[in-house]
BAFI-3210 file (N, C-alpha, C; in Angstrom, 3 decimals, decimal comma, padded with zeros to 6 digits):
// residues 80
n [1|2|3|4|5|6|7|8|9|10|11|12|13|14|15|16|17|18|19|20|21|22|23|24|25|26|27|28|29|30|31|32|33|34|35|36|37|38|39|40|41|42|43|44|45|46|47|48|49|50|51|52|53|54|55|56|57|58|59|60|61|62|63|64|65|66|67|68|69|70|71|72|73|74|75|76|77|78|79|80]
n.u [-018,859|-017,289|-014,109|-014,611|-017,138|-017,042|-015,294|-017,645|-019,035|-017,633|-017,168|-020,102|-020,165|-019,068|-019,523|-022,035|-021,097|-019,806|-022,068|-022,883|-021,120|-019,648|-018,171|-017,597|-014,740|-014,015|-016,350|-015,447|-012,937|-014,030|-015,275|-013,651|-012,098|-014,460|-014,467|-012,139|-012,616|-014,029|-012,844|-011,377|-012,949|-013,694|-011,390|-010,155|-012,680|-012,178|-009,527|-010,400|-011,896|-010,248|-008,177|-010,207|-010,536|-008,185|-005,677|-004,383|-001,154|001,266|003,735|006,938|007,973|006,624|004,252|005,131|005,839|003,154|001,295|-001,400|-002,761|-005,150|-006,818|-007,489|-005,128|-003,223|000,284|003,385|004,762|002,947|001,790|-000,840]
n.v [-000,499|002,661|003,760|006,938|007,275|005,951|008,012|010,317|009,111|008,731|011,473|012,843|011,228|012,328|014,914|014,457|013,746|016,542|017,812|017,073|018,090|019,097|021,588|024,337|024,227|021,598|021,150|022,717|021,599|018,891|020,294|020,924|018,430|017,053|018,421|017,648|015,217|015,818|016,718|015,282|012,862|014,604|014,792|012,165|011,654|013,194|011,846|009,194|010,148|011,109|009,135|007,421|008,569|008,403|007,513|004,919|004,537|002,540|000,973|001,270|-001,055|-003,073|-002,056|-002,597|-005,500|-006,321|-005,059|-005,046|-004,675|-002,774|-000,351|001,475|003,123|005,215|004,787|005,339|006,978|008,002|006,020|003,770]
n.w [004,224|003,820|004,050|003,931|004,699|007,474|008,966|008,693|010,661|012,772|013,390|013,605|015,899|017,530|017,483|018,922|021,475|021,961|022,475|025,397|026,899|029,350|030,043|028,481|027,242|027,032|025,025|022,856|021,993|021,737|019,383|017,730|016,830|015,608|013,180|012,086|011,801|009,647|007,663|006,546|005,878|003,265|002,189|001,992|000,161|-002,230|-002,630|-003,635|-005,889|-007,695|-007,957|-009,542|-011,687|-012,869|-015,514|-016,521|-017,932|-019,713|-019,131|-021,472|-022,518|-021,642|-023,133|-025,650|-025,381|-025,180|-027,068|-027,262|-025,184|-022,990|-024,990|-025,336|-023,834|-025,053|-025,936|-024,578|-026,326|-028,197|-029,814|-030,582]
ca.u [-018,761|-016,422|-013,382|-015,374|-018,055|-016,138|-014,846|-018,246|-019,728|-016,836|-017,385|-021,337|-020,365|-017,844|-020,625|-023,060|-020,530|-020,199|-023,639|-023,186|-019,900|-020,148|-017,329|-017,432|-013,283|-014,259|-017,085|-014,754|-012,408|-014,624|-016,055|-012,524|-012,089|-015,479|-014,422|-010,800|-012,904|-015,082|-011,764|-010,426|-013,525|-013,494|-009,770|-010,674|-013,474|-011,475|-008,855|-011,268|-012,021|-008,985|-007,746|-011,171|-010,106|-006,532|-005,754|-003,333|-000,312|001,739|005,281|007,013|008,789|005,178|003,514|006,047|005,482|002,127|000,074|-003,476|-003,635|-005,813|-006,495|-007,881|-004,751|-002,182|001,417|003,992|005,084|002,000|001,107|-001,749]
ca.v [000,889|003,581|005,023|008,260|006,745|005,672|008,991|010,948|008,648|009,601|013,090|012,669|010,825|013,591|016,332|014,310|013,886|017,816|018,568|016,643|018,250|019,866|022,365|025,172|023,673|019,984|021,069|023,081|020,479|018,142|020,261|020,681|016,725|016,692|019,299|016,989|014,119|015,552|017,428|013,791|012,324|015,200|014,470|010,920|011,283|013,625|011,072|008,236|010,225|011,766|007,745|006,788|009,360|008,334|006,955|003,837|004,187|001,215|001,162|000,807|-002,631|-003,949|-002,111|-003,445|-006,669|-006,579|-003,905|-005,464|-004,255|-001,061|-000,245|002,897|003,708|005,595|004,441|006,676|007,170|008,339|005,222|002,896]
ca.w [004,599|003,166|005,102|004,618|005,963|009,279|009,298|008,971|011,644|013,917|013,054|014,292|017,077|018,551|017,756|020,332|022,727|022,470|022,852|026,550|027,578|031,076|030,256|027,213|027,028|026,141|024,050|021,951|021,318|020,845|017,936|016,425|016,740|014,739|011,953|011,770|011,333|008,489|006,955|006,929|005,160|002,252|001,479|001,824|-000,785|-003,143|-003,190|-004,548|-006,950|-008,375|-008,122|-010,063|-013,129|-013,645|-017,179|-016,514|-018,751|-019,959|-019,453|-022,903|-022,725|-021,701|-024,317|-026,808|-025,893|-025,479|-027,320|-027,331|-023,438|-022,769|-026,501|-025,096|-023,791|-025,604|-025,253|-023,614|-027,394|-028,744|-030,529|-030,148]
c.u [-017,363|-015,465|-014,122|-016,563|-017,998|-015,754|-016,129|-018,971|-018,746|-017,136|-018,783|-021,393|-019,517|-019,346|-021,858|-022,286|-020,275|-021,010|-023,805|-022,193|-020,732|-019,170|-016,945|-015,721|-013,452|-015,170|-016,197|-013,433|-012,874|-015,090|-014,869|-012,424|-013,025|-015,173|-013,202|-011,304|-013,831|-013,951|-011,295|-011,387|-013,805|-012,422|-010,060|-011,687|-012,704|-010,023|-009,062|-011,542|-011,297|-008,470|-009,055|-010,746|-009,071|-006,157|-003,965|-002,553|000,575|003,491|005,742|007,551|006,926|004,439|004,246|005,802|004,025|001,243|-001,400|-003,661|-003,760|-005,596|-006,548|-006,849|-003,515|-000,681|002,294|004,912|004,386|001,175|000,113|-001,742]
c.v [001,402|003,794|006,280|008,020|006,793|007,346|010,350|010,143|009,249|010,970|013,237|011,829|012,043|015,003|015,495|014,514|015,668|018,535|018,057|017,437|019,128|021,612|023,373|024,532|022,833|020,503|022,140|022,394|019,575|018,334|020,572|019,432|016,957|017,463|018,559|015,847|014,682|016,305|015,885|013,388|013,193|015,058|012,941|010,601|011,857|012,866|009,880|009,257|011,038|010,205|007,126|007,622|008,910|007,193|006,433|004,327|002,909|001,936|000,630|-000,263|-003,282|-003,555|-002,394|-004,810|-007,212|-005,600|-004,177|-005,144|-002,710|-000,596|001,013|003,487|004,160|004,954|005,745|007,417|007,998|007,429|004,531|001,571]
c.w [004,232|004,298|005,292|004,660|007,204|009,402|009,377|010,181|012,858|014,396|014,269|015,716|018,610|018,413|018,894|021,403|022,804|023,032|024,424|027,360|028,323|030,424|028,586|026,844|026,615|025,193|022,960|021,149|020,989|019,429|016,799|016,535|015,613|013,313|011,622|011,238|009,592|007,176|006,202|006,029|003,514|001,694|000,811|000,776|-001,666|-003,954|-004,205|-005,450|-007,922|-008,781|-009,029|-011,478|-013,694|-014,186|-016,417|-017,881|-018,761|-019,816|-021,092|-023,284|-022,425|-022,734|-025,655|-027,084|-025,585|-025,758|-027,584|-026,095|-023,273|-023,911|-026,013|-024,649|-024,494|-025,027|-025,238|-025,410|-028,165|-029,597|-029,618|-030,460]
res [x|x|x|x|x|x|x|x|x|x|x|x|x|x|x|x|x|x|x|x|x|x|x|x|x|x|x|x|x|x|x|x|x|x|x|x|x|x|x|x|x|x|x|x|x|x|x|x|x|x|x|x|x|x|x|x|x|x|x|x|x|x|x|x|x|x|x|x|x|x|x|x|x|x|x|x|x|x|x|x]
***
């Protein structure tokens, strides 16, 4: 299971406990709790996949001495 997983289950577990609260005051914090938790799991997914896009560069002493790694990626030079 995902962090934003854990964090939409939280989410769904704070919106039941709202739906029980005795007091319009708890059930309104509870349902910001629940909108913090699902704020939390949209960041949390947007980060995986901003971190799933991003093109490794080589530092240039490593791609000097070894340019057969990540053909695909360009070196900070422009060569390949």
């Amino acid at each position: 299971m995902t962090k934003e997983d854990d964090y939409r289950r939280n989410a769904a577990e704070t919106l039941k406990l709202a739906s029980r609260a005795a007091s319009s005051g708890d059930k309104g914090r509870l349902l910001s709790l629940a909108e913090k938790w699902l704020d939390l799991a949209e960041r949390t997914r947007d980060l995986a996949r901003r971190r799933a896009g991003r093109v490794r560069v080589l530092h240039p002493l490593i791609h000097a001495k070894m340019p057969d790694v990540w053909h695909d990626t360009p070196s900070p030079t422009g060569r390949r």
